[in-house]
LOVOVEX-88455 format. One record per residue: residue number from 0; x, y, z of N, C-alpha, C in turn. Coordinates in steps of 0.2 Angstrom, whole numbers. Example, Ala and Ser with C-alpha at 12.3 -4.5 7.8 and 13.67 -1.06 7.14 Angstrom:
<kolgus>
+------+-------+-------+-------+-------+-------+-------+-------+-------+-------+
: nuro :   n.u :   n.v :   n.w :  ca.u :  ca.v :  ca.w :   c.u :   c.v :   c.w :
+------+-------+-------+-------+-------+-------+-------+-------+-------+-------+
:    0 :    66 :   -28 :    39 :    62 :   -22 :    39 :    66 :   -16 :    39 :
:    1 :    64 :   -11 :    35 :    68 :    -5 :    36 :    64 :     0 :    39 :
+------+-------+-------+-------+-------+-------+-------+-------+-------+-------+
</kolgus>
This chain:
<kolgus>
+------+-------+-------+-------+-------+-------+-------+-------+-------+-------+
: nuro :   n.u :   n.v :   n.w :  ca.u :  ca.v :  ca.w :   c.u :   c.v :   c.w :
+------+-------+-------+-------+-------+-------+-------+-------+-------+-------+
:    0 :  -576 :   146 : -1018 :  -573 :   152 : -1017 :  -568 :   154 : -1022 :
:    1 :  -563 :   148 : -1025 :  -561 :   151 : -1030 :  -563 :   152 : -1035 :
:    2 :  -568 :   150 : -1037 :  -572 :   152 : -1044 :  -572 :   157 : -1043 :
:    3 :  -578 :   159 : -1039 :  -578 :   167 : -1037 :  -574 :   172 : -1038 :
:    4 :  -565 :   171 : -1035 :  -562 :   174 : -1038 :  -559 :   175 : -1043 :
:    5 :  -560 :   169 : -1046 :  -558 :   168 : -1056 :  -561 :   172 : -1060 :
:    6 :  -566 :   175 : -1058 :  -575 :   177 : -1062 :  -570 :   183 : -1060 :
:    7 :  -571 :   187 : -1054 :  -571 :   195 : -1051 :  -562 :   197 : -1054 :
:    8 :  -559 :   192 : -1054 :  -552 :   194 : -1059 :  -553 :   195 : -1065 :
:    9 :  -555 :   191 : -1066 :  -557 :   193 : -1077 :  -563 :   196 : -1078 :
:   10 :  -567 :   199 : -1073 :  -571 :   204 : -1078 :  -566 :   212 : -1073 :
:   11 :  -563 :   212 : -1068 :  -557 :   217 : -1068 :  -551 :   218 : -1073 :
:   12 :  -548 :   211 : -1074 :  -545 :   213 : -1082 :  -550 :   215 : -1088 :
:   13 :  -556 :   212 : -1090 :  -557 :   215 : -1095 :  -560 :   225 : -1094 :
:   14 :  -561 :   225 : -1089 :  -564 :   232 : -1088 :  -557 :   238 : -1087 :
:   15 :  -551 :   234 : -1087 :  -547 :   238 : -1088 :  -545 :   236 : -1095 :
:   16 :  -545 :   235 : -1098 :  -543 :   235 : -1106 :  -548 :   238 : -1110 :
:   17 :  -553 :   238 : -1107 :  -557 :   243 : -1113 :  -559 :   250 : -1111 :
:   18 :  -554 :   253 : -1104 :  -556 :   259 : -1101 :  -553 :   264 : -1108 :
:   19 :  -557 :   271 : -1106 :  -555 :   277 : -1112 :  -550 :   278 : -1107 :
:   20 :  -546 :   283 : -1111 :  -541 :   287 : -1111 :  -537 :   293 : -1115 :
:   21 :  -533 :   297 : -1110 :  -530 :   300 : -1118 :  -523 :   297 : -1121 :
:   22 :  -525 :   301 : -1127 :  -516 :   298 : -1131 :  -512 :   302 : -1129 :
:   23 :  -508 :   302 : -1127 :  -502 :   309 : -1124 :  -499 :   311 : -1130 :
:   24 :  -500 :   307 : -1136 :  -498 :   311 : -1143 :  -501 :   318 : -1146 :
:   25 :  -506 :   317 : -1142 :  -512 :   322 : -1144 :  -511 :   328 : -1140 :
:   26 :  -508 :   326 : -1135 :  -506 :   335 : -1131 :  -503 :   338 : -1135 :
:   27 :  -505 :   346 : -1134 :  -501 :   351 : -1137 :  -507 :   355 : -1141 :
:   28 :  -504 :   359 : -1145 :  -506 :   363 : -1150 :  -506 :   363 : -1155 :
:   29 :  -511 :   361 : -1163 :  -512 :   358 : -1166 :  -516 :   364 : -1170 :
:   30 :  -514 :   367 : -1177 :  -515 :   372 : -1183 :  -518 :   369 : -1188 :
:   31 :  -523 :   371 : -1192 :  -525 :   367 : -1195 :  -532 :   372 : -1200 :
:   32 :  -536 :   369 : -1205 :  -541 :   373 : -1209 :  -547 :   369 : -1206 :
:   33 :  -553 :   371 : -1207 :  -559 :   369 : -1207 :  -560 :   366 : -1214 :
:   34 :  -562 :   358 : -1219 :  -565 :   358 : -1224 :  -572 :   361 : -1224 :
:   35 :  -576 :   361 : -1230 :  -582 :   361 : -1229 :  -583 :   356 : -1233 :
:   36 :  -589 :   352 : -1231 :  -591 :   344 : -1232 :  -593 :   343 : -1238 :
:   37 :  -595 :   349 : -1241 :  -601 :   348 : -1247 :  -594 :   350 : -1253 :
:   38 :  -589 :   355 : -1253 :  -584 :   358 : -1256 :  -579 :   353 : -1256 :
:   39 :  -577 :   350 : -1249 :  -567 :   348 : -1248 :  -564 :   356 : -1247 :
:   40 :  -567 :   362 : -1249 :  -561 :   365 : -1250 :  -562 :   368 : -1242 :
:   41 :  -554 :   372 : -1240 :  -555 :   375 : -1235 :  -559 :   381 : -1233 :
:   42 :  -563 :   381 : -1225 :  -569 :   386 : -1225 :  -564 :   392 : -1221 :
:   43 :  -561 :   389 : -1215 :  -559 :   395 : -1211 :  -553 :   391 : -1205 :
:   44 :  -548 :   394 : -1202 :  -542 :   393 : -1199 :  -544 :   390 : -1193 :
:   45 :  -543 :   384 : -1189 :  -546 :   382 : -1184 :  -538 :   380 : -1179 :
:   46 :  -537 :   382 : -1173 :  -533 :   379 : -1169 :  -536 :   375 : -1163 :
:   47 :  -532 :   368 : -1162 :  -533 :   364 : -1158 :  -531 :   365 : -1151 :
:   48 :  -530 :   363 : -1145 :  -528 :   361 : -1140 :  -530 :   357 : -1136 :
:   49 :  -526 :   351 : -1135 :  -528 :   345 : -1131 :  -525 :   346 : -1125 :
:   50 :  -528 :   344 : -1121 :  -521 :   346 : -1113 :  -521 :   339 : -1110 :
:   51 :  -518 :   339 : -1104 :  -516 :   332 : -1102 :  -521 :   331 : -1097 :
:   52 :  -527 :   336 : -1096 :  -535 :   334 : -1089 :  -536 :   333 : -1094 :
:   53 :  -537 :   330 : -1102 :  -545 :   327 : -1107 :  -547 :   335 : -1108 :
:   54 :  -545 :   340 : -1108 :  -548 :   346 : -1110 :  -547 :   347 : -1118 :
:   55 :  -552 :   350 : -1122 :  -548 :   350 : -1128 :  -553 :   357 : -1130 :
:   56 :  -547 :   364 : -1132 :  -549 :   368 : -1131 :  -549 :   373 : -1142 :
:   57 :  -556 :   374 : -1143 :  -555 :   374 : -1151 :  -556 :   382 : -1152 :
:   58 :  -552 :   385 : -1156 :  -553 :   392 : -1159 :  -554 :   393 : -1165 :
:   59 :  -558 :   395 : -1169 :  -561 :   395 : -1176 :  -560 :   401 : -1176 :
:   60 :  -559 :   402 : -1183 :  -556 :   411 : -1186 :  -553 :   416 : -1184 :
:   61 :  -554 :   421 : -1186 :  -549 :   427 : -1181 :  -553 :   433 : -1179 :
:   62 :  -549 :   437 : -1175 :  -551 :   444 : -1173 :  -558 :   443 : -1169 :
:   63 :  -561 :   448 : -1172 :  -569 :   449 : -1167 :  -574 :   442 : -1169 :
:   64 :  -571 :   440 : -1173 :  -575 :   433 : -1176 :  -573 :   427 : -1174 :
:   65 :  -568 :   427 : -1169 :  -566 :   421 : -1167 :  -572 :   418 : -1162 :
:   66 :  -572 :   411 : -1161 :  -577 :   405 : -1158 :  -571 :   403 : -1155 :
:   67 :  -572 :   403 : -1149 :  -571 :   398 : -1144 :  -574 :   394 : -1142 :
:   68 :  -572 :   383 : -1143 :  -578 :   379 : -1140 :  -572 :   376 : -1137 :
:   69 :  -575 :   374 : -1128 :  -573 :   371 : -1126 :  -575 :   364 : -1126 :
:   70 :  -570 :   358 : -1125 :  -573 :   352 : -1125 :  -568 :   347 : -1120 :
:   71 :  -572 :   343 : -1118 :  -569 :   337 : -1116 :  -567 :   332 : -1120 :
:   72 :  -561 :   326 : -1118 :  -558 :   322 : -1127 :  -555 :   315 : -1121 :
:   73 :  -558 :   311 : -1126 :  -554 :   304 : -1123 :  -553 :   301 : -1130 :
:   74 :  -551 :   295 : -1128 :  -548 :   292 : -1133 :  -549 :   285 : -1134 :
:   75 :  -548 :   282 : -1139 :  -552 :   274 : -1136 :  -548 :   271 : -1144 :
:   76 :  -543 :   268 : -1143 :  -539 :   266 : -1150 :  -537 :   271 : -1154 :
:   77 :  -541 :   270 : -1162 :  -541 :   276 : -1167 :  -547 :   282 : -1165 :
:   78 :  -550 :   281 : -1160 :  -554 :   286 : -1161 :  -555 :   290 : -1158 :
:   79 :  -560 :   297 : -1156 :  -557 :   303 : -1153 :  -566 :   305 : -1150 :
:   80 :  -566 :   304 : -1146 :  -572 :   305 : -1143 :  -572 :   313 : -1138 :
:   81 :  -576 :   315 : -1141 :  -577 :   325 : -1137 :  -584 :   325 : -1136 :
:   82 :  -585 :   328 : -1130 :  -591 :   331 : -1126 :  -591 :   338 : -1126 :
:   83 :  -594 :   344 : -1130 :  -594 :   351 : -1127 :  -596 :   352 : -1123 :
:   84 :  -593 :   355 : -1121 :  -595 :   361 : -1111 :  -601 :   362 : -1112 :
:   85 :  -603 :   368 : -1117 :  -609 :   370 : -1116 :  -616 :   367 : -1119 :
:   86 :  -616 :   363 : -1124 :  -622 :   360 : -1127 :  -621 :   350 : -1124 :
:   87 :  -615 :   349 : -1122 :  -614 :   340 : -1119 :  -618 :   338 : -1126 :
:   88 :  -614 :   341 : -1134 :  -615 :   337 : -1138 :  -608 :   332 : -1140 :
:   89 :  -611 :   325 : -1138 :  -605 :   319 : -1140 :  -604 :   318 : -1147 :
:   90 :  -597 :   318 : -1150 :  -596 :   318 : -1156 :  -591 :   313 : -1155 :
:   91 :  -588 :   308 : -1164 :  -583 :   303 : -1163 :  -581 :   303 : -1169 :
:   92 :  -575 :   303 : -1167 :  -571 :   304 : -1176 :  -566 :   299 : -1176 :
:   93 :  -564 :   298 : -1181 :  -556 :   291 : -1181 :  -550 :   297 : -1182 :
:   94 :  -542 :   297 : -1180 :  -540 :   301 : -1177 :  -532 :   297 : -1181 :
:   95 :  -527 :   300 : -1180 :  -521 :   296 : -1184 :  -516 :   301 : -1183 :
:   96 :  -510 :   300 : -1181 :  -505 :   304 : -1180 :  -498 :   302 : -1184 :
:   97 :  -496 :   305 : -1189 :  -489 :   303 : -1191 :  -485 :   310 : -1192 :
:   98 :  -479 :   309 : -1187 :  -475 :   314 : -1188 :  -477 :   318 : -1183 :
:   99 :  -479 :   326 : -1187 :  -479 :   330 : -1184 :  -488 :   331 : -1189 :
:  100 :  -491 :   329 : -1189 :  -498 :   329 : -1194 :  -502 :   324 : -1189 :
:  101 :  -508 :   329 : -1188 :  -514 :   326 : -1185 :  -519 :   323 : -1188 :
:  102 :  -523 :   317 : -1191 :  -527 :   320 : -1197 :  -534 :   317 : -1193 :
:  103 :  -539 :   319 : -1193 :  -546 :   318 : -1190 :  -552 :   318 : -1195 :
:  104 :  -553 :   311 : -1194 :  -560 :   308 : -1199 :  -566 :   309 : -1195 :
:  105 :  -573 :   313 : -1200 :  -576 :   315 : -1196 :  -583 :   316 : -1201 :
:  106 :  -588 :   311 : -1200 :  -593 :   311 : -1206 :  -589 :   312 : -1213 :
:  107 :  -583 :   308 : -1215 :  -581 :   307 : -1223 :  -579 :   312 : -1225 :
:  108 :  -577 :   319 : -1220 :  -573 :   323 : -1221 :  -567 :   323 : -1214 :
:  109 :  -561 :   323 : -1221 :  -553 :   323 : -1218 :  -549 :   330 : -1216 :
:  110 :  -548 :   331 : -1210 :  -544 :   338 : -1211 :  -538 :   334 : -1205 :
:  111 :  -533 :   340 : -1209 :  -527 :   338 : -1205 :  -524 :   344 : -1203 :
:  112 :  -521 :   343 : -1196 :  -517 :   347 : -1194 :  -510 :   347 : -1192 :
:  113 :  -507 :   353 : -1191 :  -498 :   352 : -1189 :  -497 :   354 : -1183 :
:  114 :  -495 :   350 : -1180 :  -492 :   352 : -1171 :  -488 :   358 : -1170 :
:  115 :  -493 :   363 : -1168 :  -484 :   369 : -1165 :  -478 :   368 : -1159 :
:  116 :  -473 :   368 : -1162 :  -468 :   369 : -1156 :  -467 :   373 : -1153 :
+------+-------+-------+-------+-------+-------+-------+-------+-------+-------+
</kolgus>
């Protein structure tokens, strides 16, 4: 019987160590450009919003041109895992905060972003 219990406590500990999560650093509102992968240079103006339900809500361009994608976001160490609403395409990026600079790796293109107050 206590084997039993020894077993069912260490695969609860481990399953609580590798659950996803978010990073609370990641909430708010975050500015930033879109690169283009093939140039580096920047394409067009993109804001962030990560909320504290895992919602991460993205605005591309302006005016009658703007895109709105809505996604869901968790987090797993360095890395930043989203699901969108409408397609449930899964994407994974490595993620890094220092300051007030968000910076997100993502197929060997780096874009960074600045937190609004």
């Amino acid at each position: 019987m206590k084997q039993i219990l020894f077993v069912v406590s260490c695969l609860l500990v481990m399953s609580c160590n590798s659950q996803k999560q978010e990073d609370p650093r990641l909430i708010g509102k975050w500015n930033g450009a879109v690169k283009d992968s093939e140039t580096g240079g920047s394409m067009e103006k993109i804001s962030l919003e990560f909320t504290k339900d895992g919602k991460l809500i993205q605005q591309l361009g302006q005016g009658e041109t703007q895109l709105i994608i809505t996604s869901t976001y968790e987090t797993e160490q360095d890395k930043l895992i989203t699901v969108e609403t409408a397609t449930k395409e899964k994407t994974e990026g490595i993620f890094s905060i220092k300051n007030d600079t968000l910076t997100i790796s993502y197929e060997g293109v780096e874009n960074k972003y600045m937190k609004l107050k």
